[in-house]
C-alpha positions as CSV (number, residue, x, y, z in Angstrom):
1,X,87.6,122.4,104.2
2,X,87.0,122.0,100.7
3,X,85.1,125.7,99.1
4,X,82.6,123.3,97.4
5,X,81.5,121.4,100.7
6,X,79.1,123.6,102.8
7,X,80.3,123.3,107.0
8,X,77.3,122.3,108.8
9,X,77.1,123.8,112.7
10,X,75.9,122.1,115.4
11,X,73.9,123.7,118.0
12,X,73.0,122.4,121.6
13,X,70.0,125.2,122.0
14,X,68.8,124.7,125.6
15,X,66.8,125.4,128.9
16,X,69.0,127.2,130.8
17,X,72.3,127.6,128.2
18,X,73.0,126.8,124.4
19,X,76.4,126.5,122.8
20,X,77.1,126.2,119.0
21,X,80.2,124.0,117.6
22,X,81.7,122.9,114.7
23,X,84.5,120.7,113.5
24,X,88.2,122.3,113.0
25,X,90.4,121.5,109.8
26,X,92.1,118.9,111.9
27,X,88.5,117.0,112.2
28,X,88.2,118.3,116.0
29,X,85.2,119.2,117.5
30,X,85.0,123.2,118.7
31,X,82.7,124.9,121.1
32,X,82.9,128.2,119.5
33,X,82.9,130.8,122.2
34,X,80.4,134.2,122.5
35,X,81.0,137.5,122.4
36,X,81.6,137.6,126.3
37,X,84.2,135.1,125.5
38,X,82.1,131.8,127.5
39,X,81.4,128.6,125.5
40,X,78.1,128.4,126.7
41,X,75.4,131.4,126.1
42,X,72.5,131.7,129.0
43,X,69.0,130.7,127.2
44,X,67.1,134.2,128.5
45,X,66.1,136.5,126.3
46,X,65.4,140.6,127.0
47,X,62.9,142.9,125.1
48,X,64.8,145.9,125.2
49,X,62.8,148.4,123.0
50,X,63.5,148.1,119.4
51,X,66.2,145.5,120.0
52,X,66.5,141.9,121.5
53,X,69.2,141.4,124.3
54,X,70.0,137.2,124.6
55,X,72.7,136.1,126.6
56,X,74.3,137.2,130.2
57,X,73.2,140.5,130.0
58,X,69.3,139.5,129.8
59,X,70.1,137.1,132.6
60,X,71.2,140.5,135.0
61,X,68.3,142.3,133.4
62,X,66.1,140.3,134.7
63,X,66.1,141.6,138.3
64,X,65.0,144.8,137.1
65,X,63.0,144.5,134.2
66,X,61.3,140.9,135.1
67,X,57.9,141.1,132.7
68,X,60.4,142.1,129.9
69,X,62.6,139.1,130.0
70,X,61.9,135.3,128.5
71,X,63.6,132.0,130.8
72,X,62.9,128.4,130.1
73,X,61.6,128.8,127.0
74,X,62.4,125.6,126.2
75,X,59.6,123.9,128.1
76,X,57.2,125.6,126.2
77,X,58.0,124.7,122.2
78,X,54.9,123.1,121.2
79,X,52.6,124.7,123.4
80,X,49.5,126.2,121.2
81,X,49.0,128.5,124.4
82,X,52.1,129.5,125.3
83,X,52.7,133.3,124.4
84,X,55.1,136.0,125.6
85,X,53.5,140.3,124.7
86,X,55.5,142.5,124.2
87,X,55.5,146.2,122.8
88,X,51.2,145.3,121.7
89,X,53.0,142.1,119.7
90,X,52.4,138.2,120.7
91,X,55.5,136.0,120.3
92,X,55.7,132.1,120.6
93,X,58.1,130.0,121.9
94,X,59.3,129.2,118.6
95,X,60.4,132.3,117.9
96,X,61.9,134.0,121.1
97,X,64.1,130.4,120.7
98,X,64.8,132.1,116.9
99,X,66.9,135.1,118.8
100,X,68.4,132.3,121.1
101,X,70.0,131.2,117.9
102,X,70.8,133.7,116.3
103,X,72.8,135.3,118.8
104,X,75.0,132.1,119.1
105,X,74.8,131.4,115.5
106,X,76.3,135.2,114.9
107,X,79.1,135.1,117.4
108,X,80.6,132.2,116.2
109,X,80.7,134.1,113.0
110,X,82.1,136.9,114.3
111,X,85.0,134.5,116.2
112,X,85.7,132.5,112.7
113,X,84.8,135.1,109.7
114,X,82.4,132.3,108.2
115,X,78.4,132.5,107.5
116,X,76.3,130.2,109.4
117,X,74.0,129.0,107.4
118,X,73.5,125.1,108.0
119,X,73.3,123.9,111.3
120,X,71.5,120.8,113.0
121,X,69.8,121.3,116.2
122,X,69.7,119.0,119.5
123,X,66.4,118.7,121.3
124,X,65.7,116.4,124.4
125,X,65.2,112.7,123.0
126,X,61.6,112.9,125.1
127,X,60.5,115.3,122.5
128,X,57.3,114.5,120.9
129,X,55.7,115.3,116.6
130,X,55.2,118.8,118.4
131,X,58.0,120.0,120.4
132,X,60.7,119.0,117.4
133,X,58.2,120.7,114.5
134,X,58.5,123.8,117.0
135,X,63.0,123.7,117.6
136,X,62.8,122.9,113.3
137,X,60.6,126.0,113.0
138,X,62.4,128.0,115.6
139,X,65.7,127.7,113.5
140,X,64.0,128.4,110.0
141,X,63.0,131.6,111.9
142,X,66.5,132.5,112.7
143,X,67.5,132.2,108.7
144,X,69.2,128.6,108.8
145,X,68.8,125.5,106.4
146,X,67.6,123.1,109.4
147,X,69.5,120.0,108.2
148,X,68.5,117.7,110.9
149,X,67.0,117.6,114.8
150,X,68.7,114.7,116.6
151,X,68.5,113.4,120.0
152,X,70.7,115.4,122.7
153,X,71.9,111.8,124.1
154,X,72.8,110.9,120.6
155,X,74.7,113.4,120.2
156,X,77.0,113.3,123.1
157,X,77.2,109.5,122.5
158,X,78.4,111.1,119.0
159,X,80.6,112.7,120.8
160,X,82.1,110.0,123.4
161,X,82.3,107.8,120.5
162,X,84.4,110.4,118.5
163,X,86.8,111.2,121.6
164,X,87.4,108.6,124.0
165,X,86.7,105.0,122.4
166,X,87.1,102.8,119.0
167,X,86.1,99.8,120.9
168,X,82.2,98.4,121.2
169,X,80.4,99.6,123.9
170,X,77.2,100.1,125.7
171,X,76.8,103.0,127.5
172,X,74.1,104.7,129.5
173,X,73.4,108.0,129.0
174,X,72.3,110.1,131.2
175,X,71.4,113.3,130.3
176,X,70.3,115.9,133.1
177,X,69.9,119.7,132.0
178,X,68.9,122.6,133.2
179,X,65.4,121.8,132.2
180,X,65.1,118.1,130.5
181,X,66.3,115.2,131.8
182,X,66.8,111.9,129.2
183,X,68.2,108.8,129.8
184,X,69.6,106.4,126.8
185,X,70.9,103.4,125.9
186,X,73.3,103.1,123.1
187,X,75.5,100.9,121.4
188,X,78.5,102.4,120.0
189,X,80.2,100.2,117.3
190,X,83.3,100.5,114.9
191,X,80.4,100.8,111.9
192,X,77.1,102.2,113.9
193,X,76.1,104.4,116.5
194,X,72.7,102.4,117.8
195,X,70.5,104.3,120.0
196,X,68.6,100.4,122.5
197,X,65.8,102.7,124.3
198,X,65.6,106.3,125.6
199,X,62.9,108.0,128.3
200,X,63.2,110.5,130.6
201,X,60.5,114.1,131.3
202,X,61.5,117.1,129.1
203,X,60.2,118.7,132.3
204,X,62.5,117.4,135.1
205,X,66.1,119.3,135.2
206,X,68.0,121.9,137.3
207,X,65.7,124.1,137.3
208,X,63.5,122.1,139.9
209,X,66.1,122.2,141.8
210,X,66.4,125.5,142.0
211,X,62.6,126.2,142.7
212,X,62.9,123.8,145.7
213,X,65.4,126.4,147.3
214,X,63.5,129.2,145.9
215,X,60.6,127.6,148.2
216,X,62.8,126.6,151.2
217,X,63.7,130.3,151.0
218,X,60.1,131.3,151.1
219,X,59.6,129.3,154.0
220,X,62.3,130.5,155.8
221,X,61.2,134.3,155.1
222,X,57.9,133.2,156.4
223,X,59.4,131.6,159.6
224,X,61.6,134.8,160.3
225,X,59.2,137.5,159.6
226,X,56.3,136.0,161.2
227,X,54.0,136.4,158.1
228,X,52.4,134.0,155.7
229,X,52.8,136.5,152.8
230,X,53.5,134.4,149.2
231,X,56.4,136.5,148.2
232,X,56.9,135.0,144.8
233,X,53.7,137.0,143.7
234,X,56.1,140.5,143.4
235,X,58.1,139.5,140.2
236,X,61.2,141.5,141.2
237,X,61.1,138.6,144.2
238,X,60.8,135.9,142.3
239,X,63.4,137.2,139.6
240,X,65.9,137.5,142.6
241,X,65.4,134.5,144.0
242,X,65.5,132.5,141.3
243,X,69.1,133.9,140.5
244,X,70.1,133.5,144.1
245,X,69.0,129.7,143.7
246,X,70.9,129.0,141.0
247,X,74.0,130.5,142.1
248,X,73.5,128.9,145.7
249,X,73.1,125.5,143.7
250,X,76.4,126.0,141.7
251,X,78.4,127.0,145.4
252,X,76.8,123.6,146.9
253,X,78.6,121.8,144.5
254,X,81.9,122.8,146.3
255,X,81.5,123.8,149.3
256,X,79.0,122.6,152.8
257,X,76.8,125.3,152.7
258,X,76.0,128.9,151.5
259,X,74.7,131.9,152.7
260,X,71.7,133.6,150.9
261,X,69.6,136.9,151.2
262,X,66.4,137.6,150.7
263,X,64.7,141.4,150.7
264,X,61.5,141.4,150.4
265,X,58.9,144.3,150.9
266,X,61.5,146.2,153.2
267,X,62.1,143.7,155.4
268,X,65.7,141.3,154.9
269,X,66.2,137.6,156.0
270,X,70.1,136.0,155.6
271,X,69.4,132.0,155.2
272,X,72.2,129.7,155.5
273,X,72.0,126.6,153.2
274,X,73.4,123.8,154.3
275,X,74.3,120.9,151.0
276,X,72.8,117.7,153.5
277,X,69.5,120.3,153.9
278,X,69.6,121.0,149.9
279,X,70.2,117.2,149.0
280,X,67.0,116.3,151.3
281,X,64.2,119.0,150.0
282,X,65.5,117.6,146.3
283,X,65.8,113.9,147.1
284,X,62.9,113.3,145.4
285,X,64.0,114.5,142.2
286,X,67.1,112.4,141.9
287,X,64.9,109.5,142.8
288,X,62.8,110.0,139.5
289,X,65.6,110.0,137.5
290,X,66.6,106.6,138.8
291,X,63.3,105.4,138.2
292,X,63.3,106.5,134.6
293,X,66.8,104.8,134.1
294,X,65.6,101.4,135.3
295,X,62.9,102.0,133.5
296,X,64.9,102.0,130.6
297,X,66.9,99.6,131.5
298,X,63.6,96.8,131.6
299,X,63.3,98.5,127.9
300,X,66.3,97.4,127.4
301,X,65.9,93.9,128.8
302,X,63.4,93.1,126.2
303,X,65.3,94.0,123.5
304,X,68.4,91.7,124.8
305,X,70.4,94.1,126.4
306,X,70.8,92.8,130.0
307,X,74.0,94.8,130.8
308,X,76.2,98.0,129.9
309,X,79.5,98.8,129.9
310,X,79.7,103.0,131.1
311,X,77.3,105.2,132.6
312,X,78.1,108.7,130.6
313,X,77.1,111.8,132.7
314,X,75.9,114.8,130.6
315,X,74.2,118.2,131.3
316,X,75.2,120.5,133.5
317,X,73.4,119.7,135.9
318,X,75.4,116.5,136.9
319,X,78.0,118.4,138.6
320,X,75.8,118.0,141.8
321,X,77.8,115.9,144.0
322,X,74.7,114.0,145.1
323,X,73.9,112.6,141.2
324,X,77.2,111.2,141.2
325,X,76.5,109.5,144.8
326,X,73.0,108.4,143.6
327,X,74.4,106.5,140.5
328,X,77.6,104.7,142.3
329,X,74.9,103.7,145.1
330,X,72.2,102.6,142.8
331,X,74.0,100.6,139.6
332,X,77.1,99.8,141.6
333,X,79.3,101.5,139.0
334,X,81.4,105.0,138.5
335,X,79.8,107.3,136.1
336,X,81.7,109.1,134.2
337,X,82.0,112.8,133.7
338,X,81.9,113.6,130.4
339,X,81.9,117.2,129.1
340,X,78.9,117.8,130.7
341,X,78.3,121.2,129.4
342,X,79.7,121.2,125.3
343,X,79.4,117.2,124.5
344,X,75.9,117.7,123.5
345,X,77.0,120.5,120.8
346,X,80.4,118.9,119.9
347,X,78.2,115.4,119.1
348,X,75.7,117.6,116.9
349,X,78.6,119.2,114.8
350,X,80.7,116.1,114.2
351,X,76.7,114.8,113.0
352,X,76.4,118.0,110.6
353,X,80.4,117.3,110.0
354,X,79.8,113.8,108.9
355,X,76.6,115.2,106.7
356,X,78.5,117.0,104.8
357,X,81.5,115.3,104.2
358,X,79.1,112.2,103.3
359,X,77.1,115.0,101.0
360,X,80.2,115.6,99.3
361,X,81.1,111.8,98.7
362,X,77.9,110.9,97.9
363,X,78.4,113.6,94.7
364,X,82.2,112.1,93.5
365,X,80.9,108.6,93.3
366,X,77.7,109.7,91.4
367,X,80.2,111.4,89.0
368,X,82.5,108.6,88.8
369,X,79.7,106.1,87.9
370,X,77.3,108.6,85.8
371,X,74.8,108.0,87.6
372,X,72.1,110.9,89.1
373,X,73.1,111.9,93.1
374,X,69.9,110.6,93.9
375,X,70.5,107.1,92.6
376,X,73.4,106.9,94.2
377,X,71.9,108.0,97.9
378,X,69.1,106.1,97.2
379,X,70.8,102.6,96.4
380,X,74.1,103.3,98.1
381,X,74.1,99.9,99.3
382,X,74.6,98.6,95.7
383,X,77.4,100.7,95.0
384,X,80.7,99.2,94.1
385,X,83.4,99.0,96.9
386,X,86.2,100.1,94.5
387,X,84.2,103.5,93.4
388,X,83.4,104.1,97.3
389,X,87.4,103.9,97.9
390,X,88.4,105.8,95.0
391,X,85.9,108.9,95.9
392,X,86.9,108.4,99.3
393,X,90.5,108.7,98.7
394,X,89.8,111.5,96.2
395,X,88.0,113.5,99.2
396,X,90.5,113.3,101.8
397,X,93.1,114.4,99.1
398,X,90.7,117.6,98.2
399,X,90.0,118.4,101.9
400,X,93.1,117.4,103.8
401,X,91.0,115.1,105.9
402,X,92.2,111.7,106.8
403,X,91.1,108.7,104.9
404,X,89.7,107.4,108.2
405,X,88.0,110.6,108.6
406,X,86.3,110.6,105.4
407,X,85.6,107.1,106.1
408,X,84.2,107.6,109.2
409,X,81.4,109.7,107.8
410,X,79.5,106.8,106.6
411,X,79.3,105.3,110.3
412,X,75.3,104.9,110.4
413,X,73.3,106.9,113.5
414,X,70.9,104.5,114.3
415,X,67.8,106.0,116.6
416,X,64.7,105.2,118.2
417,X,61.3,106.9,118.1
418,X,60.5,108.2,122.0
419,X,56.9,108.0,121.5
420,X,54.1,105.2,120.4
421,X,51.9,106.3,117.4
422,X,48.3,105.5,117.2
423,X,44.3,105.8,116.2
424,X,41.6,106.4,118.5
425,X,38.9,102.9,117.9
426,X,36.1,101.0,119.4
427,X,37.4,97.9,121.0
428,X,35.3,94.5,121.5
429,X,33.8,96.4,124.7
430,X,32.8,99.1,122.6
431,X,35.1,101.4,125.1
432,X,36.9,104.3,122.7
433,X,40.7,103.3,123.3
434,X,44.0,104.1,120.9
435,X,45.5,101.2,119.5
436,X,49.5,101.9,119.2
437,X,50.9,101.3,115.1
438,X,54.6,102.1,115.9
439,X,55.3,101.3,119.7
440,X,58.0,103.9,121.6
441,X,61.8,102.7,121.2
442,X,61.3,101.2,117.6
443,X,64.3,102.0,115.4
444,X,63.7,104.9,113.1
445,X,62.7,105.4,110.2
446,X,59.8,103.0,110.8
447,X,57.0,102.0,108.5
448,X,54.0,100.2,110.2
449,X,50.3,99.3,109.5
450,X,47.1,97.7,110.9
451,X,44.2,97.1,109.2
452,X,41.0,98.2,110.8
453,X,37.1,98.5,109.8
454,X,33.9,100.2,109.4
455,X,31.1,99.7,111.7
456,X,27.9,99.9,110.1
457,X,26.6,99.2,106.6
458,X,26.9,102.0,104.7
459,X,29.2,104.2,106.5
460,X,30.0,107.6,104.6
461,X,33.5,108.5,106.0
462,X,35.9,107.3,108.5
463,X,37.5,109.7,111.0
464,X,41.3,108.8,111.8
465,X,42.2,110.4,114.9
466,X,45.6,109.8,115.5
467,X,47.6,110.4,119.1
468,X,50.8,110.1,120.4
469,X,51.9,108.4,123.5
470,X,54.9,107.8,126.3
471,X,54.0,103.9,127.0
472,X,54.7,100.9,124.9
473,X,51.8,99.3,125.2
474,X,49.6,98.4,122.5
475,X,46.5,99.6,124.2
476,X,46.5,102.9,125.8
477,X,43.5,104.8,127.3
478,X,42.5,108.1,126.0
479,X,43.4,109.9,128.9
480,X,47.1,108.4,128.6
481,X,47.6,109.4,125.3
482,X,48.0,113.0,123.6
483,X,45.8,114.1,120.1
484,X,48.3,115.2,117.7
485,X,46.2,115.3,114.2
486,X,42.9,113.9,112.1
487,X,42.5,112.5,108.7
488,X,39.2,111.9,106.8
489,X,38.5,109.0,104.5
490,X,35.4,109.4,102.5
491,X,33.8,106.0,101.8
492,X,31.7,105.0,98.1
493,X,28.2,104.4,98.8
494,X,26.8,100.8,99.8
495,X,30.1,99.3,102.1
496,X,29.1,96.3,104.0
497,X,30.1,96.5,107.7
498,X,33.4,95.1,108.6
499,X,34.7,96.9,105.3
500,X,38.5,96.9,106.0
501,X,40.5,100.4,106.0
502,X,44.2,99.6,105.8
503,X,46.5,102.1,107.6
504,X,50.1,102.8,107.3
505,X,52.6,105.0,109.4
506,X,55.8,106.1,108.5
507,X,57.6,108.0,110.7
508,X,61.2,109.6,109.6
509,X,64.6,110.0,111.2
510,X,63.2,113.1,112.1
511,X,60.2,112.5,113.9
512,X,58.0,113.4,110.9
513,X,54.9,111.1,110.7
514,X,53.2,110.8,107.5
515,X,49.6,108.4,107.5
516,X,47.8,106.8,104.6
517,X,44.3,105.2,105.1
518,X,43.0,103.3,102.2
519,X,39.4,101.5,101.5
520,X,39.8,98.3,99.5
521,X,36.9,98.1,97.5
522,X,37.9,101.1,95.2
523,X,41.3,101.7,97.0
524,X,40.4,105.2,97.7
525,X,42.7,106.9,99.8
526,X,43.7,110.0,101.9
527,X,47.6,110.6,103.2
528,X,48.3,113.1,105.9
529,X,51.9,114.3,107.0
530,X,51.4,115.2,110.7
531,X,52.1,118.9,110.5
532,X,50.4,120.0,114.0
533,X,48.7,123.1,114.5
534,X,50.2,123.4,118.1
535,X,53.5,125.2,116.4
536,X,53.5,128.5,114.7
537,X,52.5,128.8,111.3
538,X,51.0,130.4,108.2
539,X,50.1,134.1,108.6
540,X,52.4,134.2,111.9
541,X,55.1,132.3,111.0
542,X,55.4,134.5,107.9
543,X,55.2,137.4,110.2
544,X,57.6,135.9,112.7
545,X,60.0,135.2,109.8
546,X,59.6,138.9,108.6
547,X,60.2,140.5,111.9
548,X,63.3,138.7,112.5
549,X,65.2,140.4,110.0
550,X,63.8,143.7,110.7
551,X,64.7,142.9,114.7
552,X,68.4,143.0,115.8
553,X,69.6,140.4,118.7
554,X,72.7,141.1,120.7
């Protein structure tokens, strides 16, 4: 790699595990591996006095220090309430997923000899505003220029794209993790990654199917012992089982049935698992995912696509012999495997891979044509084919990369937002409802507006509420939709009724959405970038910031 260009990581930072990646000097993507020597790190994290434990060894530690370790993290980023003491000190999600990334982020370095110090993050593509402001912060916490969040099933379609096709094709991602479950449709071409639609419940994964046999266990402890006791209450239990369930879900992938223990308050019960008993209490599960994916697929209808050519399987999670089963029964087609566990961090490296090199190219042609790097990414469109070839075949000479490599940067990533965007207003039945700008699944970025008005003579101000929602309808009741920030416009004196207020909403690659209302009469206006107070920030994210260099992770 060329010393000027700076290597940009890609990190797959999730519910149960998180992996880190980056693309070799033959243009390969590379799961690094840890300091245990695994390519994937457990997502638990262990308060261990004056120093934070992350990986395997806060998983074990959990059994005997339970209130002093942190698991599923991940379904609480962008939770205002959500807060783990420790030691007389309050952390947030955003933070404990800080040490998460550091200690992946700092073993790669140890395995490579190279600072990591760019790095784009994957998050579920059923993220909201909230949840991706909190994975953003969580990396700025850990000391890394966050250059991008992307979509986990864009990323592995990065991926798949990358390693096993050049031809067109629409594929079906579905993504079931150990805590998220997302389902995609994408449209891989020679010049453009598309993402069609995406869904799926950032609170639907492997996990839930571990807490159904930590409950059949329950049961079973309460059939043998005769009592009615709710065993889960003693955290040492819980802990236990909760391991046991996990690892009893990984042997039922291979074999008919396992054999688990339970001790409990003296007393200890051996259960026998059977996988037709396991597939039954979780049936209902599986059957949610398929009703998100034909969901999507009716998304997709709309928008023309009536028909795809692979179902992908990603997450680990999918190695459950019954999801396979489920998805050959219910779209009459083989899924495909595909890296289930690293495609997802692969995908966001050959992303940060193709940022860079595009960085890089974007600087050559702005020299060759003496022109500012910011013309040139801003009009790049307009630039000359013959300076775009030259710079390209400049690059790959520099860098030792391919000329198809180099090209291959400037294939577009085309997504979708996974949410609708909207203001709260008074309908013709004078019912409070939000009215959608930017519907869920248009292609991003997106710039929208609506003009609205002002209900009595007048009026001194207009309050813009403005929500955020999981349904694609224009109209959505309050209780449907989710408050995610206000703006106030301050009127001039004497406005009829009916005065119109023109609002616009642009919402980034990102998931940033920034809102401008303005008043006509004297085009007043106010412009808001929805920064919500749900993640960490100010005094404690300074704080948070501080006390992760002071705090070592291992």
């Amino acid at each position: 790699m060329a010393e000027n260009m700076k290597r940009v990581f890609g990190i797959d930072l999730g519910t149960t595990y998180s992996s880190i990646a980056y693309v070799d000097e033959f243009g390969k993507a590379v799961v690094l591996p840890n300091a245990e020597n695994e390519r994937v790190t457990p997502s638990v994290v262990f308060f261990d006095g004056g120093s934070i434990v992350v990986g395997d060894v806060a998983k074990e530690s959990a059994k005997l220090y339970p209130n002093e370790v942190v698991s599923f993290v991940k379904r609480s980023m962008g939770e205002p309430n959500f807060v783990f003491e420790y030691d007389k000190k309050a952390y947030r999600a955003e933070e404990i997923s800080s040490f998460i990334l550091r200690k992946v982020a700092q073993d790669a370095e140890a395995k490579i000899g190279e600072k990591v110090t760019d790095v784009v993050i994957t998050c579920p593509a059923y993220f909201g505003i909230n949840e991706r402001e909190a994975t953003r912060i969580a990396g700025e916490i850990a000391g890394f220029n966050v250059r991008q969040i992307i979509n986990e099933p864009t990323a592995a379609a990065i991926a798949y794209g990358a390693a096993e096709t050049h031809e067109s094709r629409v594929v079906l991602v579905y993504d079931l993790g150990g805590g998220t479950f997302d389902i995609t449709m994408i449209d891989i071409q020679p010049e453009a990654i598309q993402v069609i639609c995406t869904g799926g419940d950032h609170n639907l994964g492997g996990k839930d199917w571990d807490d159904r046999i930590v409950n059949y266990l329950v049961e079973e402890f309460q059939r043998v012992t005769g009592g009615n006791e709710d065993i889960l209450e003693d955290a040492d239990t819980w802990q236990d089982l909760q391991l046991s369930a996990e690892k009893a879900k990984k042997i039922l992938s291979q074999r008919e049935k396992v054999p688990i223990s339970i001790t409990h308050g003296g007393e200890r019960v051996k259960v026998e698992l059977a996988r037709s008993k396991f597939e039954d209490i979780t049936r209902d599960l599986l059957e949610r995912t398929v009703s998100l994916t034909n969901g999507i697929l009716e998304d997709a209808r709309k928008k023309g696509y009536s028909t795809f050519d692979d179902i992908i399987l990603v997450g680990g999670s999918t190695r459950m012999p019954q999801v396979g089963e489920k998805i050959r029964k219910a779209f009459k087609m083989e899924p495909r495997v595909f890296d289930p566990d690293e495609a997802v961090a692969k995908g966001a490296a050959i992303f940060g891979w193709k940022l860079s090199i595009n960085d890089e190219l974007v600087k050559r042609v702005a020299a060759r044509t003496n022109k500012s790097v910011e013309e040139v990414d801003t009009n790049w469109t307009e630039v000359a084919k013959e300076d775009v070839d030259a710079a390209t075949r400049e690059m790959a000479r520099d860098t030792g990369y391919t000329v198809p490599a180099v090209e291959s940067s400037l294939v577009k990533i085309k997504d979708v937002t996974s949410k609708s965007f909207g203001v709260m207003v008074t309908n013709a039945d004078n019912e409070e409802m939000v009215f959608n700008i930017i519907q869920r699944n248009s292609p991003v970025p997106v710039n929208a507006r609506d003009t609205f008005y002002t209900a009595v003579e007048n009026q001194k101000m207009v309050l813009i509420r403005i929500h955020e929602s999981e349904t694609s309808d224009e109209w959505v009741p309050p209780v449907n939709a989710v408050e995610i920030g206000t703006a106030v416009l301050h009127l001039p004196g004497g406005l009829p009724s009916e005065t119109p207020v023109d609002l616009s909403f642009s919402l980034n690659r990102e998931g940033r959405l920034k809102v401008t209302a303005t008043e006509s009469s004297e085009s007043r206006a106010v412009h808001v970038t929805i920064e919500t107070t749900s993640v960490i920030g100010g005094r404690d994210l300074a704080e948070a910031k501080a006390r992760s260099q002071q705090l070592k992770v291992h």
